[in-house]
DSSP file (Angstrom, degrees, kcal/mol; ACC not computed):
  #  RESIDUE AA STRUCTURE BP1 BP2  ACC     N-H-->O    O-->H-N    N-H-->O    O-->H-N    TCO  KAPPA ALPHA  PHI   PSI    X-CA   Y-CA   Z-CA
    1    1 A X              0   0    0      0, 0.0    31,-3.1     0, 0.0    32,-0.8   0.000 360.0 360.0 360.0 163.2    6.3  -14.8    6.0
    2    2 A X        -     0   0    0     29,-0.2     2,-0.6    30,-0.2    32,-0.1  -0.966 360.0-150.1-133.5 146.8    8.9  -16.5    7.1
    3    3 A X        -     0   0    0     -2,-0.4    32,-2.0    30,-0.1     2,-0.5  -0.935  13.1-166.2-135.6 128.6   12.4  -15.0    9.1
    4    4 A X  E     +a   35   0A   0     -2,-0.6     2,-0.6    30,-0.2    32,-0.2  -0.954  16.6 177.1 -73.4 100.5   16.1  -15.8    9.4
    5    5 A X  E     -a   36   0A   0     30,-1.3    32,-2.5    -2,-0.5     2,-1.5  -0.936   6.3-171.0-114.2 110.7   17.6  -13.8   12.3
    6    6 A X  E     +a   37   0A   0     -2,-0.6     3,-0.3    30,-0.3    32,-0.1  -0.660  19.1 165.3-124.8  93.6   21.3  -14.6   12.9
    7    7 A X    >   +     0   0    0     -2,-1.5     3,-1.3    30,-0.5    31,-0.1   0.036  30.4 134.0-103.3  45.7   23.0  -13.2   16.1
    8    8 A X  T 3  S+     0   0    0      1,-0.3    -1,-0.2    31,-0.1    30,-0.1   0.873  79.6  38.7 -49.0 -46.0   26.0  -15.5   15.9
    9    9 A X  T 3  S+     0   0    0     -3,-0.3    -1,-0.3     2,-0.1     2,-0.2   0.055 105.6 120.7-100.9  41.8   28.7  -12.2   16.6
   10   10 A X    <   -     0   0    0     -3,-1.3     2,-0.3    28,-0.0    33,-0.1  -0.638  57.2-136.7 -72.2 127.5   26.0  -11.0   19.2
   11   11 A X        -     0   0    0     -2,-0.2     2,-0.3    32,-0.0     5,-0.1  -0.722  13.3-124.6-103.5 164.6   25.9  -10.3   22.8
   12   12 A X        +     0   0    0     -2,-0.3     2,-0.3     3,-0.0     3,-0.1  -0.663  45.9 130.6 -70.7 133.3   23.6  -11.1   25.4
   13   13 A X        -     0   0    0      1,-0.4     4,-0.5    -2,-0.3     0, 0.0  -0.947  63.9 -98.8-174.0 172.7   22.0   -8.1   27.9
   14   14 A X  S >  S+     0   0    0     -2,-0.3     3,-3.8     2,-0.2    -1,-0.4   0.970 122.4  59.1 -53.7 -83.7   18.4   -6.8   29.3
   15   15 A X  G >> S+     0   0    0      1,-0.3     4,-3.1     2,-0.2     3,-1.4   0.522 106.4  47.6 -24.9 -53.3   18.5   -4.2   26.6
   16   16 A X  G 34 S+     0   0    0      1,-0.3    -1,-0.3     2,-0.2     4,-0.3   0.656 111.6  40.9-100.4   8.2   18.6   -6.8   24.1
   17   17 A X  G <4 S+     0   0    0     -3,-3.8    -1,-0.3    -4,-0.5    -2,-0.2   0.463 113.8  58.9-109.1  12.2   15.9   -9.3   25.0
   18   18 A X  T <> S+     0   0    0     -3,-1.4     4,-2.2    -4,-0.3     5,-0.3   0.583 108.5  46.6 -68.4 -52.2   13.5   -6.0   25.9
   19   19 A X  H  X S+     0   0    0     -4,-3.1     4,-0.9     1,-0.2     5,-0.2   0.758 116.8  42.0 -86.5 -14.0   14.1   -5.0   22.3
   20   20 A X  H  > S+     0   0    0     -4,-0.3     4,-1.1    -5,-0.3    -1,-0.2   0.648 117.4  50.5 -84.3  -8.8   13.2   -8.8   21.0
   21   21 A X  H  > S+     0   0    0      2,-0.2     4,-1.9     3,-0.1     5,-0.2   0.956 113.2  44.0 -74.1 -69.8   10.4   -8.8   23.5
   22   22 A X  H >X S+     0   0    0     -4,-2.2     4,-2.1     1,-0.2     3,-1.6   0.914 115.2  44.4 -10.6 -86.0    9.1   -5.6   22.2
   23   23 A X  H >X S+     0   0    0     -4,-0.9     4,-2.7    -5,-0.3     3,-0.8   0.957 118.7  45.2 -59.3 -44.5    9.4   -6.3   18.2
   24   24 A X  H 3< S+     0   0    0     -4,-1.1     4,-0.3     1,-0.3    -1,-0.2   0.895 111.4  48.0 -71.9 -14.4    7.8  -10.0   18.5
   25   25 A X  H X< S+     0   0    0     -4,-1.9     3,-0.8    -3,-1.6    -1,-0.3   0.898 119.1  43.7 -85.3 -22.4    5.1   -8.9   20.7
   26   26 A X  H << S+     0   0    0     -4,-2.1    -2,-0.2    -3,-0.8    -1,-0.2   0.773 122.2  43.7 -76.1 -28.4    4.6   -5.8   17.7
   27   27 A X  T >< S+     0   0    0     -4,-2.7     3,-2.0    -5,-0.4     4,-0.3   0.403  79.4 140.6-102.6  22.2    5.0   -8.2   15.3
   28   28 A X  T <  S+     0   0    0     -3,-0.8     2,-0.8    -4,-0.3    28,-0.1   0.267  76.9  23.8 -43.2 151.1    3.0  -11.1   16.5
   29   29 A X  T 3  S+     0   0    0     26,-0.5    -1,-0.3     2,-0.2    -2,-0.1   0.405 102.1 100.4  71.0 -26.1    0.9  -13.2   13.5
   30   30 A X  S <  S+     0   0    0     -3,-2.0     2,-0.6    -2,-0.8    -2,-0.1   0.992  82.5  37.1 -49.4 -62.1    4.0  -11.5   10.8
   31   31 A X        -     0   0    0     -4,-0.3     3,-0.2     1,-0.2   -29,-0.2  -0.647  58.6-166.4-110.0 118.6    6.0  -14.6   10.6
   32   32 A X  S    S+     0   0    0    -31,-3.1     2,-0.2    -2,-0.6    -1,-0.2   0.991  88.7  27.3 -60.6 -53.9    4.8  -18.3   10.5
   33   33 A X        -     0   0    0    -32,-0.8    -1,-0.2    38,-0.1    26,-0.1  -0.403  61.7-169.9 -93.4  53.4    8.2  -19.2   11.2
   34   34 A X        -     0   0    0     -2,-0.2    25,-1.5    -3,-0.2     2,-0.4  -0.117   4.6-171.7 -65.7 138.1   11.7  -17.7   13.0
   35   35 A X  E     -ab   4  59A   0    -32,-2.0   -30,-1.3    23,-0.2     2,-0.4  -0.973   9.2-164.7-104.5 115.3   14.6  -19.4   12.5
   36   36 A X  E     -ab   5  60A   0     23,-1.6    25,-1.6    -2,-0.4     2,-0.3  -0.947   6.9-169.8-106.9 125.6   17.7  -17.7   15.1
   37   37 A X  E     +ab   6  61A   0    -32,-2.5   -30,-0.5    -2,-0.4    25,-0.2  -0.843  62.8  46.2 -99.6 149.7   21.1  -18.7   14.3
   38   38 A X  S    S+     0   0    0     23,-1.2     2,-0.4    -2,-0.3    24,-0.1   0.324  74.8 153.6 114.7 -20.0   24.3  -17.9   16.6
   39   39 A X        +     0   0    0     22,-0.3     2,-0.4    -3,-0.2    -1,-0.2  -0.179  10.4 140.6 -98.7 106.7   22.2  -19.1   19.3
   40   40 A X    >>  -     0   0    0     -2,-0.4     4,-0.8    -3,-0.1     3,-0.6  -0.898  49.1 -20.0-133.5 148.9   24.6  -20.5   22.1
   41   41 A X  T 34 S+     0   0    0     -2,-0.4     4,-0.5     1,-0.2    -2,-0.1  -0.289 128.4   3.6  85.9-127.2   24.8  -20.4   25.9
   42   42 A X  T >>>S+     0   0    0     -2,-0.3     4,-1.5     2,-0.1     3,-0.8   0.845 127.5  68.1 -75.1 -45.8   23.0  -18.0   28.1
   43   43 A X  H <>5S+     0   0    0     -3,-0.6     4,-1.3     1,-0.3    -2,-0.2   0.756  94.5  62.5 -26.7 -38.1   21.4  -16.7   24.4
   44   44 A X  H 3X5S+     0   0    0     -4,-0.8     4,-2.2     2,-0.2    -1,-0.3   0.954 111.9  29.1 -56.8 -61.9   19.7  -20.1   24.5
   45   45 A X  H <>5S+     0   0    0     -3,-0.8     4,-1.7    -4,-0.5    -2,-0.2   0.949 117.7  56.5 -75.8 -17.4   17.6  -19.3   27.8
   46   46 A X  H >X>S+     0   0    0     -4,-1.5     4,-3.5     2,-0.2     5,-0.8   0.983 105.9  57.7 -62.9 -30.5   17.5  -15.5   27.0
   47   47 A X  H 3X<S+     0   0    0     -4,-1.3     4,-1.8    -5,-0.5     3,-0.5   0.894 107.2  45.7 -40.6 -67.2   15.8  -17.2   23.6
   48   48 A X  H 3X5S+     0   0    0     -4,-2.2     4,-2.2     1,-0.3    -1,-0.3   0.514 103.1  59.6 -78.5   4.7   13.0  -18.8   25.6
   49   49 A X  H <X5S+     0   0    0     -4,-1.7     4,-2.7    -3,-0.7    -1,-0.3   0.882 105.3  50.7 -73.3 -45.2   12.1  -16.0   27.7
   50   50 A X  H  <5S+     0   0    0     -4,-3.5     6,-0.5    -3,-0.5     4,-0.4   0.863 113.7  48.9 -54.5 -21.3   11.4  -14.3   24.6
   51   51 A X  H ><<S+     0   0    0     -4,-1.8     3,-1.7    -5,-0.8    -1,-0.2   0.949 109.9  47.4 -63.2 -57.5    9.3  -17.4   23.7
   52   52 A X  H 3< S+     0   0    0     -4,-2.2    -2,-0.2     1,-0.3    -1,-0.1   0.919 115.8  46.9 -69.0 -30.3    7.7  -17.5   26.7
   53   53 A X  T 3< S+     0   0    0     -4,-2.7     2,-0.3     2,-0.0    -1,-0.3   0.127 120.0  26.0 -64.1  18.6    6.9  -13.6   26.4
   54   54 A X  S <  S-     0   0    0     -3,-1.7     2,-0.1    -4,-0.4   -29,-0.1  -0.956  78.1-118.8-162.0 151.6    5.8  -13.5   23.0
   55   55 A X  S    S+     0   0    0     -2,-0.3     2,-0.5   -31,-0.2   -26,-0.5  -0.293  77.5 103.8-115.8  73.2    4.3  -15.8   20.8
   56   56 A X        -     0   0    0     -6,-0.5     2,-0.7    -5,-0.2   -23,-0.1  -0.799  62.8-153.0-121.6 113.0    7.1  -16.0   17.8
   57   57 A X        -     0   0    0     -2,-0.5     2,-0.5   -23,-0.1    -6,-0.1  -0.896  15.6-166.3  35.1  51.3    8.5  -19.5   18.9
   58   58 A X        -     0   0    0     -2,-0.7     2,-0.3   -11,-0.1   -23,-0.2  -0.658   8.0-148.3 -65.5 117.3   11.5  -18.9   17.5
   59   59 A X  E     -b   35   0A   0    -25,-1.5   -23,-1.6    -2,-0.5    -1,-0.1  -0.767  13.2-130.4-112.6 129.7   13.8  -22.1   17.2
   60   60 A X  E     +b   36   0A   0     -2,-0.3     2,-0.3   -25,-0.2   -23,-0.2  -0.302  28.1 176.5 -71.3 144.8   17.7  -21.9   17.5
   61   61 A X  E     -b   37   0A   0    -25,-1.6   -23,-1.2   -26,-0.0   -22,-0.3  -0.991  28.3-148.3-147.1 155.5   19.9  -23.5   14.8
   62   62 A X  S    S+     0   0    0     -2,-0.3     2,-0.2     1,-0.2   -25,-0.1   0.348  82.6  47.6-106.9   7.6   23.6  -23.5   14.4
   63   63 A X  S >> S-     0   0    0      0, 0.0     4,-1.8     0, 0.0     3,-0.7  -0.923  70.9-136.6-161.3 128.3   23.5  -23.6   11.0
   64   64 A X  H 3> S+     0   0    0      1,-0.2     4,-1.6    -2,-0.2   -27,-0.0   0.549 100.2  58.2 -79.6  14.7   21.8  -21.9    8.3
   65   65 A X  H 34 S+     0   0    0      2,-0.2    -1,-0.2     3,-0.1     5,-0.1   0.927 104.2  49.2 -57.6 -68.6   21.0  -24.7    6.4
   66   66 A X  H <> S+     0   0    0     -3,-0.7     4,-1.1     2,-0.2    -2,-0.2   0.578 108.7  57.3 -49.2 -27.8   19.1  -26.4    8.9
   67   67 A X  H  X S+     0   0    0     -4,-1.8     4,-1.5     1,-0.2    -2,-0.2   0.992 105.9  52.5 -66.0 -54.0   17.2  -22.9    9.4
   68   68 A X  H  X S+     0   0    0     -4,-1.6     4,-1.5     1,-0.2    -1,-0.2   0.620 108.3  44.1 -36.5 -32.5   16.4  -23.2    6.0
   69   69 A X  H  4 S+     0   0    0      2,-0.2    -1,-0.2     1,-0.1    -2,-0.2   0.748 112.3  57.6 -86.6 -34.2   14.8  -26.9    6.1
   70   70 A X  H >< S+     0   0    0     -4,-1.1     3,-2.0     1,-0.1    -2,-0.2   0.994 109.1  47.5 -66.2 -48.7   12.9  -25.7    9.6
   71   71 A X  H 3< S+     0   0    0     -4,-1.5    -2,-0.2     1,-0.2    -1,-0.1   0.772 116.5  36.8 -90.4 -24.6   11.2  -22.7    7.5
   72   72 A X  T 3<        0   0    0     -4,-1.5    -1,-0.2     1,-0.1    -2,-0.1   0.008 360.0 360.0-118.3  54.8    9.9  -24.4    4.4
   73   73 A X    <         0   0    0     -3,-2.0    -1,-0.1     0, 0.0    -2,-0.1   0.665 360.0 360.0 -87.1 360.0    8.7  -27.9    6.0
């Protein structure tokens, strides 16, 4: 499968990179691809702790276009 996840009006906190650590590491092997849109700022390193604690490799885009092109090359 492949997933769009877009936390553009989103904030940053523990809480919420515990509950993305949590679901990727429960959903490991679901998604070939994550796309994250919204992804600005501190949201950028929170992103790649969740990388490095998980293996969903999620890749930020700023547009869902682009997300779109990432998930079926």
């Amino acid at each position: 499968m492949l997933l769009i996840v877009d936390l553009s009006n989103s904030f940053a906190s523990k809480a919420a990179v515990k509950a993305f650590t949590e679901a990727g590491k429960m959903t490991e092997g679901f998604f070939a691809k994550t796309a994250v849109l919204g992804i600005t700022g501190v949201k950028k390193i929170l992103l790649n702790v969740v990388n490095v604690l998980t293996n969903v490799n999620a890749k930020p885009f700023s547009d869902i276009e682009n997300a779109k092109n990432y998930l079926i090359e």
